[in-house]
MMTF fields as JSON, N, C-alpha, C and O atoms, coordinates in Angstrom:
{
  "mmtfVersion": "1.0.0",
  "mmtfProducer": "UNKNOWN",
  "numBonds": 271,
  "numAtoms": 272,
  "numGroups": 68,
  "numChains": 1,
  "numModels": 1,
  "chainsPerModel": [1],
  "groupsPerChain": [68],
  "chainIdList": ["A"],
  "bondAtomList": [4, 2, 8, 6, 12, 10, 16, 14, 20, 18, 24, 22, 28, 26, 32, 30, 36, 34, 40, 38, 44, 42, 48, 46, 52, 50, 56, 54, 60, 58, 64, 62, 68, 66, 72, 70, 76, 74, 80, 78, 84, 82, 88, 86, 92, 90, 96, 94, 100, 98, 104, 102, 108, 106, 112, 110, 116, 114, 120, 118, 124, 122, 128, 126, 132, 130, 136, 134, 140, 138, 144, 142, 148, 146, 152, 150, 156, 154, 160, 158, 164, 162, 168, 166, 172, 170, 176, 174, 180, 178, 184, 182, 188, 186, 192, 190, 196, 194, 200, 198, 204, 202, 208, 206, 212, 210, 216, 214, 220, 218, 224, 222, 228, 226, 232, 230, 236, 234, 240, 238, 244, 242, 248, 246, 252, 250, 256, 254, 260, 258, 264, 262, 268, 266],
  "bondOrderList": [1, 1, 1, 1, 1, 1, 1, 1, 1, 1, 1, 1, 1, 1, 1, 1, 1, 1, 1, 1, 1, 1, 1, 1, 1, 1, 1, 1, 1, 1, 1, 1, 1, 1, 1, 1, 1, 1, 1, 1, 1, 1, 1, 1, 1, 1, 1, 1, 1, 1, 1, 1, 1, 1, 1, 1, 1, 1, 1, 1, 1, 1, 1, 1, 1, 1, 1],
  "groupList": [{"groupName": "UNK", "atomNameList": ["N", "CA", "C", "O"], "elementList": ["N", "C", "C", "O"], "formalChargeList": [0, 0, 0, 0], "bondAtomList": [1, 0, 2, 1, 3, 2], "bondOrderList": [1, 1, 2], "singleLetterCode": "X", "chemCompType": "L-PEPTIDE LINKING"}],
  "groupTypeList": [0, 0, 0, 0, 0, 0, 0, 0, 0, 0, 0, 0, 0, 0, 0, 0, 0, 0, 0, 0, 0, 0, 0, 0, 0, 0, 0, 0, 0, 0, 0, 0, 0, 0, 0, 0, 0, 0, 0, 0, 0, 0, 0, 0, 0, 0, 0, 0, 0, 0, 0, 0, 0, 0, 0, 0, 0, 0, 0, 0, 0, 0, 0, 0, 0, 0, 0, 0],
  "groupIdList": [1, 2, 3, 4, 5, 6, 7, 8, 9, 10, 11, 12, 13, 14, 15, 16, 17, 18, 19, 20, 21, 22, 23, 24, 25, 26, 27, 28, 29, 30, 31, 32, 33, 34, 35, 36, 37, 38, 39, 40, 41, 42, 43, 44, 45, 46, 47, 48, 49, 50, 51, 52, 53, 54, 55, 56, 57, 58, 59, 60, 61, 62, 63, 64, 65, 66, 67, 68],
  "secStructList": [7, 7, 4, 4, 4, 4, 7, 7, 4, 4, 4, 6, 2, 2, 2, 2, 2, 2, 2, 2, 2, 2, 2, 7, 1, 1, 2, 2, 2, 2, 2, 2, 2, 2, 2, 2, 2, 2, 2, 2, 2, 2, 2, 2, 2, 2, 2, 2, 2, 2, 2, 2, 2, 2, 2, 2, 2, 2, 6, 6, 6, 1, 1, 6, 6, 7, 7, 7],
  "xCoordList": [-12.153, -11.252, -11.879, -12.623, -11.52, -12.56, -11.412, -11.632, -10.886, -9.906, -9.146, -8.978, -8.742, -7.912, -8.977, -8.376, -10.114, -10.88, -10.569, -10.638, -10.325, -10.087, -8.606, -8.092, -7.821, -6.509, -6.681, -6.244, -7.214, -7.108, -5.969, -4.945, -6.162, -5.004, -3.834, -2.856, -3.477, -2.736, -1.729, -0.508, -2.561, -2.152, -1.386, -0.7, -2.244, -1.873, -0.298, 0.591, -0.558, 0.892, 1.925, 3.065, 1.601, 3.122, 2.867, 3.78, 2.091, 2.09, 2.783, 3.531, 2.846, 3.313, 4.676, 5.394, 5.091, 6.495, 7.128, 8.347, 6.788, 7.552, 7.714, 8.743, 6.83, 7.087, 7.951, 8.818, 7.822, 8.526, 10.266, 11.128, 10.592, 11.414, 12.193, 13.413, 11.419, 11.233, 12.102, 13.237, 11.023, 11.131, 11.939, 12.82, 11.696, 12.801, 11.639, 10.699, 12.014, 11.236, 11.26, 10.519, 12.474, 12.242, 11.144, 10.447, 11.13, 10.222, 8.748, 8.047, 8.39, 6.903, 6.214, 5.016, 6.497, 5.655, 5.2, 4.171, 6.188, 5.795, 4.956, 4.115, 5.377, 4.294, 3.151, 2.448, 2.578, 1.527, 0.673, -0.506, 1.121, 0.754, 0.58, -0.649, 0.878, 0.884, -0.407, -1.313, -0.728, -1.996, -2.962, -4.116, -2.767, -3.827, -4.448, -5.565, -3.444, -3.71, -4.612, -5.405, -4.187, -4.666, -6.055, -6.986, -6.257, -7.785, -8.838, -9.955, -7.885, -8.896, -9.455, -10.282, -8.538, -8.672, -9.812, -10.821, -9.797, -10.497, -12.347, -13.326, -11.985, -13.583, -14.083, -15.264, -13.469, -13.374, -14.539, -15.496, -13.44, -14.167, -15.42, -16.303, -15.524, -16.464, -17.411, -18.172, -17.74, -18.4, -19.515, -20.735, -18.09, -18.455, -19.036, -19.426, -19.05, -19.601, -20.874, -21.611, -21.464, -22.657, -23.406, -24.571, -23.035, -23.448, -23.9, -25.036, -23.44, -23.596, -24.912, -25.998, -24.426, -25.48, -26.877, -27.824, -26.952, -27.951, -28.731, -29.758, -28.045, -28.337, -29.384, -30.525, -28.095, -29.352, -30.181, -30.489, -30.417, -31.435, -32.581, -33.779, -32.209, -33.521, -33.624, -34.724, -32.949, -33.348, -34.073, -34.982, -33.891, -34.797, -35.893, -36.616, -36.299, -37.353, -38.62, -39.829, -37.345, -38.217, -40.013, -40.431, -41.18, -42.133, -42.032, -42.405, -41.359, -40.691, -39.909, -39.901, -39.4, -38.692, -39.905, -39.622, -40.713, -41.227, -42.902, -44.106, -42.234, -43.277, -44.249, -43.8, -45.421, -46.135, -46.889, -47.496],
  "yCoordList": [-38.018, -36.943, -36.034, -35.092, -36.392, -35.605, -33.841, -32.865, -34.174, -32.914, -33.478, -34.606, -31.732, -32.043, -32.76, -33.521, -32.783, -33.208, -34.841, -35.487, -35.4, -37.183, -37.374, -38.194, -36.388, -36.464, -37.74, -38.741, -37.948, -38.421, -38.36, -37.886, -38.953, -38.95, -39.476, -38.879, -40.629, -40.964, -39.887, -39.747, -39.422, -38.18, -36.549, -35.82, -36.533, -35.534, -35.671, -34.915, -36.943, -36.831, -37.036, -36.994, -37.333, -36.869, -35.5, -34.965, -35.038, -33.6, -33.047, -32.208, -33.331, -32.773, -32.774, -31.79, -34.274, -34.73, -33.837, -33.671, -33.572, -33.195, -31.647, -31.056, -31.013, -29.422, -29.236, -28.398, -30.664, -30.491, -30.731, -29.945, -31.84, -31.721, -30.491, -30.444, -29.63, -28.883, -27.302, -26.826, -27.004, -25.921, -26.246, -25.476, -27.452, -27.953, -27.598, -26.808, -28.238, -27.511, -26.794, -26.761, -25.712, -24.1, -23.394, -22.43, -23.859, -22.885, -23.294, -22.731, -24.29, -24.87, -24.211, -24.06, -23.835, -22.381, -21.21, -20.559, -21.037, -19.606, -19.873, -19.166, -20.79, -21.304, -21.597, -20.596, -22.353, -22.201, -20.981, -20.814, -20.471, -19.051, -18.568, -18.518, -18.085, -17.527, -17.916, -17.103, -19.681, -19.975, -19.873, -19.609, -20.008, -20.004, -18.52, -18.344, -17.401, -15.923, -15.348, -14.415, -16.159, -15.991, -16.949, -16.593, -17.938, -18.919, -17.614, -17.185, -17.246, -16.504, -15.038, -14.372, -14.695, -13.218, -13.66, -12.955, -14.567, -15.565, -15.266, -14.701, -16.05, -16.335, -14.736, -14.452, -14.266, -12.766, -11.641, -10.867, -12.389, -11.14, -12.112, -11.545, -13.522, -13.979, -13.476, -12.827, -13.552, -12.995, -11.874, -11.711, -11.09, -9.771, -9.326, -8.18, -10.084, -10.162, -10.28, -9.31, -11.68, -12.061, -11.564, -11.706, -10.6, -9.608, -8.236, -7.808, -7.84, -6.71, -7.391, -6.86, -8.684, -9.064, -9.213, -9.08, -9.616, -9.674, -8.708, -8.84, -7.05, -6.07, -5.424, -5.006, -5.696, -4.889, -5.572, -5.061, -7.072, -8.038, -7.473, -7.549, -7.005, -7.027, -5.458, -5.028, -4.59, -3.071, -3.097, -2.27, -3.957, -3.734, -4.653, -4.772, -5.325, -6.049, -5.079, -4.891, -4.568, -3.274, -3.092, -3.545, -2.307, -1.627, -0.747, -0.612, 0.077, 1.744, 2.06, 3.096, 0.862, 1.008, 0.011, -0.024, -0.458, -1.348, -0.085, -0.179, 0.683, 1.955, 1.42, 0.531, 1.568, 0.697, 1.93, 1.74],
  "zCoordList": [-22.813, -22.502, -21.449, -21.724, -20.235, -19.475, -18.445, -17.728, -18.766, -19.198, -17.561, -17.098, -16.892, -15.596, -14.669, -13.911, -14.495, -13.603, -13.822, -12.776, -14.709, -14.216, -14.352, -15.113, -13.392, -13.077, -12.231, -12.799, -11.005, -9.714, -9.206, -9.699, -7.974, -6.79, -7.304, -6.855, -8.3, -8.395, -9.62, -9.686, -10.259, -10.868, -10.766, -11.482, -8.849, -8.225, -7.411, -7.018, -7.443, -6.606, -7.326, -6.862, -8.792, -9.617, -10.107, -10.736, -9.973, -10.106, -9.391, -9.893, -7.581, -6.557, -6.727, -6.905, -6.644, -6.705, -8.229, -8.193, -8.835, -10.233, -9.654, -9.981, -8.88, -8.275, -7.788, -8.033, -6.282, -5.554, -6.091, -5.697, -6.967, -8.142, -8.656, -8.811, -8.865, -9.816, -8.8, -8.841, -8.111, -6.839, -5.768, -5.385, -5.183, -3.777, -2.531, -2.448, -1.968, -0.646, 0.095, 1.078, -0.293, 0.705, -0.314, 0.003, -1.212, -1.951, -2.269, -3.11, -1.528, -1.906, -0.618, -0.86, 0.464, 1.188, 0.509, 0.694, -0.357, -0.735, -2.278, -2.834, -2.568, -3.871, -3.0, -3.14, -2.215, -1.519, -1.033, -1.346, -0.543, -0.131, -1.179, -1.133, -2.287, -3.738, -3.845, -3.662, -4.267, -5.03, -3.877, -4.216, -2.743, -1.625, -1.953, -2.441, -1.569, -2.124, -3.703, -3.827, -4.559, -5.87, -5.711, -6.434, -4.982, -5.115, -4.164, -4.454, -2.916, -2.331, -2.61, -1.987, -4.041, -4.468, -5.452, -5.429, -6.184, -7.197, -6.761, -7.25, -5.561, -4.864, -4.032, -3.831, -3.825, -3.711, -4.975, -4.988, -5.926, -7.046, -7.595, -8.238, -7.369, -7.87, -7.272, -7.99, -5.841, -4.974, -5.102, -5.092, -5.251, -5.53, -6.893, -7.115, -7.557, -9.379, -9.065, -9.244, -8.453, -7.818, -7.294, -7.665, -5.987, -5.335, -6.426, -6.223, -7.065, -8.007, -9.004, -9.235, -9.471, -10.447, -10.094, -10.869, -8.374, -7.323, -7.639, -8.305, -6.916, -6.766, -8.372, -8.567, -9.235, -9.999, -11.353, -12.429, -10.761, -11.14, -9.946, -10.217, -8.852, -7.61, -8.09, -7.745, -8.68, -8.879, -9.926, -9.996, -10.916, -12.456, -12.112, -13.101, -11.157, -10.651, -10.038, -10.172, -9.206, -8.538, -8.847, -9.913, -7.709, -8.705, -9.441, -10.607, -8.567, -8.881, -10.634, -11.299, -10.898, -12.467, -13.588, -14.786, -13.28, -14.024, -14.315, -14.073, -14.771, -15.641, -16.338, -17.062, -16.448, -17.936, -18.675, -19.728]
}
């Protein structure tokens, strides 16, 4: 059971077709744009999680806070 990851290709494209089904194709632009928008807000805050976790892993590293 290796979950969505051993969909494959042949998987994806009844995925597609059942959307496109589903939505029609004036509306699979703006469903695109949607998840494109939501993946890049995604990697955005991941980012920015990282960056913060960076910061004050390198501040409690510091000499200046490491008192003895």
């Amino acid at each position: 059971m290796g979950g969505i990851a051993s969909i494959g290709i042949p998987g994806l494209i009844i995925i597609l077709v059942i959307i496109l089904i589903i939505f029609g194709p004036r509306k699979l632009p703006e469903i695109g744009s949607a998840v494109g928008q939501t993946l890049s807000e995604f990697k955005k805050s991941t980012r920015d999680m990282m960056n913060e976790d960076e910061k004050t892993t390198k501040h409690e590293l510091s000499p200046s806070n490491n008192k003895e």
